[in-house]
Residue frames as qw, qx, qy, qz and C-alpha x, y, z in Angstrom:
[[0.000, 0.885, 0.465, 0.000, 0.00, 0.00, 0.00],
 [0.296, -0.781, -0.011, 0.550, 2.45, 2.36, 0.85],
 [0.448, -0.183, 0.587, 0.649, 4.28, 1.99, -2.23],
 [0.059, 0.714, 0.519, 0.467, 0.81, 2.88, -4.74],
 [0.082, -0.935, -0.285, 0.195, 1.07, 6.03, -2.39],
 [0.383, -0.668, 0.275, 0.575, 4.08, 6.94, -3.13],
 [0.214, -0.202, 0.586, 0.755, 3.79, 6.90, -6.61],
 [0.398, 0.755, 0.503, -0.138, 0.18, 8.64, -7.50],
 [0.010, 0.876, -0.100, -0.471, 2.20, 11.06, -8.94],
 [0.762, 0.571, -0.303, -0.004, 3.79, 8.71, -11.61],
 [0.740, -0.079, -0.407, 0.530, 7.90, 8.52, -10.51],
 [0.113, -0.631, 0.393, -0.659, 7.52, 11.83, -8.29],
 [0.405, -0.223, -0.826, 0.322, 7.84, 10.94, -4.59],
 [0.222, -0.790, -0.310, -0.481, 5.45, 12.06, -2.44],
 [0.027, 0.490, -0.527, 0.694, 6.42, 14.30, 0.44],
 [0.010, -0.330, -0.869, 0.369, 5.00, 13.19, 4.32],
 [0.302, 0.447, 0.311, -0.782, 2.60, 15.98, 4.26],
 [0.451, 0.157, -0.554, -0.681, 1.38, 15.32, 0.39],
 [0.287, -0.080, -0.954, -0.017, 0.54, 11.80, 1.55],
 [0.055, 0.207, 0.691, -0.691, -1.33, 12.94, 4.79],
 [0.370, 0.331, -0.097, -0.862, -3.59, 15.14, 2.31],
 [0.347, -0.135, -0.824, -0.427, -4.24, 11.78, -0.43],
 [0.321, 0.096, 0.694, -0.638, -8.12, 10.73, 0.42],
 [0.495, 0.430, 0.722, -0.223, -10.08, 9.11, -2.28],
 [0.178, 0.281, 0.650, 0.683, -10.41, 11.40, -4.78],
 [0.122, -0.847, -0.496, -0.147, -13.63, 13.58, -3.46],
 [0.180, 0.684, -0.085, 0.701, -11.41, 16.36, -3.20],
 [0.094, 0.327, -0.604, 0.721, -10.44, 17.65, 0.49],
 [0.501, -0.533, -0.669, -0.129, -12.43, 16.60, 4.06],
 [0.180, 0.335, -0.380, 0.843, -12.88, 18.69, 6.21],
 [0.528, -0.528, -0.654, -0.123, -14.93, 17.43, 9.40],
 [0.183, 0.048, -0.373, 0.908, -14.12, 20.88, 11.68],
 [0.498, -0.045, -0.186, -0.846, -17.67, 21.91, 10.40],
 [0.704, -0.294, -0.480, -0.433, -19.31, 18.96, 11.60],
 [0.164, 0.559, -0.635, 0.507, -20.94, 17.85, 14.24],
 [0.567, -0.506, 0.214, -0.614, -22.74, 15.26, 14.65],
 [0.774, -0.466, 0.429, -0.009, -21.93, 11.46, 15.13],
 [0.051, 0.528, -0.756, -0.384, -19.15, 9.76, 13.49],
 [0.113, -0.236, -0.919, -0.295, -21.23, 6.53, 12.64],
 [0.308, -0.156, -0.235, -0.909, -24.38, 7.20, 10.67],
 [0.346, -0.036, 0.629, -0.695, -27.70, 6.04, 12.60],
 [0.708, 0.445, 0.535, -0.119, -29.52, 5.23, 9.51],
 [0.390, -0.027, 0.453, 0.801, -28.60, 5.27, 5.99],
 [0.193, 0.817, 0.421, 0.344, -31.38, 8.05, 5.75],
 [0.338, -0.900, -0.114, 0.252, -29.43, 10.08, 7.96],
 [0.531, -0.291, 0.448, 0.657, -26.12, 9.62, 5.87],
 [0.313, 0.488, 0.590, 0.562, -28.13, 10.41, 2.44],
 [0.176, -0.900, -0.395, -0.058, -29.47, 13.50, 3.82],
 [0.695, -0.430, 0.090, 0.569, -25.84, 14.81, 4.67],
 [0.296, 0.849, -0.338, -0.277, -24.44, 17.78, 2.65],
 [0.944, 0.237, -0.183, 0.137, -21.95, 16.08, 0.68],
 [0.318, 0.654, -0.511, 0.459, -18.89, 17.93, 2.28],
 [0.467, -0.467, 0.598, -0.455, -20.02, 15.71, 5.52],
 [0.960, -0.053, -0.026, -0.275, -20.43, 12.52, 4.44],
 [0.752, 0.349, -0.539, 0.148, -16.93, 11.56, 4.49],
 [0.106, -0.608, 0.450, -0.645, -17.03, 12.42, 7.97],
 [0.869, -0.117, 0.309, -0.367, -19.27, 9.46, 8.64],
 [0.032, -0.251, 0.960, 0.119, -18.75, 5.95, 8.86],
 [0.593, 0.207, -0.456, -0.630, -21.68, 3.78, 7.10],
 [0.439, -0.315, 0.842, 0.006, -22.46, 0.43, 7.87],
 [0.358, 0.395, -0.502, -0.681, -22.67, -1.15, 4.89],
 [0.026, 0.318, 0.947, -0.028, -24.60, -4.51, 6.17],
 [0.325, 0.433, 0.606, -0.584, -27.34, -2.48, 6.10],
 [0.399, 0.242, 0.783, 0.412, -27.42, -2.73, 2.52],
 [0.019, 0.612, 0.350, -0.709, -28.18, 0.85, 1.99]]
């Protein structure tokens, strides 16, 4: 794993702090603004999220949502 981080960039290396920043692809998270539980209660409560908070939750995904 570490190694596919270290080379999203093609053969640049990434610095520590570039890594820290890598997250999926959905463009920065930023869970300062949020505030309420880290795992979602229902998956209507996660769909109902703004989208800049859903990565703040955690999902459980047996519930086959």
């Amino acid at each position: 794993m570490k190694k596919s981080i270290l080379s999203l960039k093609g053969t640049q290396t990434l610095s520590r702090n570039e890594q820290k920043v890598v997250n999926g692809g959905r463009g920065g998270c930023n869970c300062s603004t949020y505030g309420g539980p880290v795992v979602a209660p229902s998956c209507q409560f996660y769909y109902d999220l703004p989208e800049e908070h859903k990565c703040c939750v955690f999902l459980d995904f047996s519930w086959n949502c």
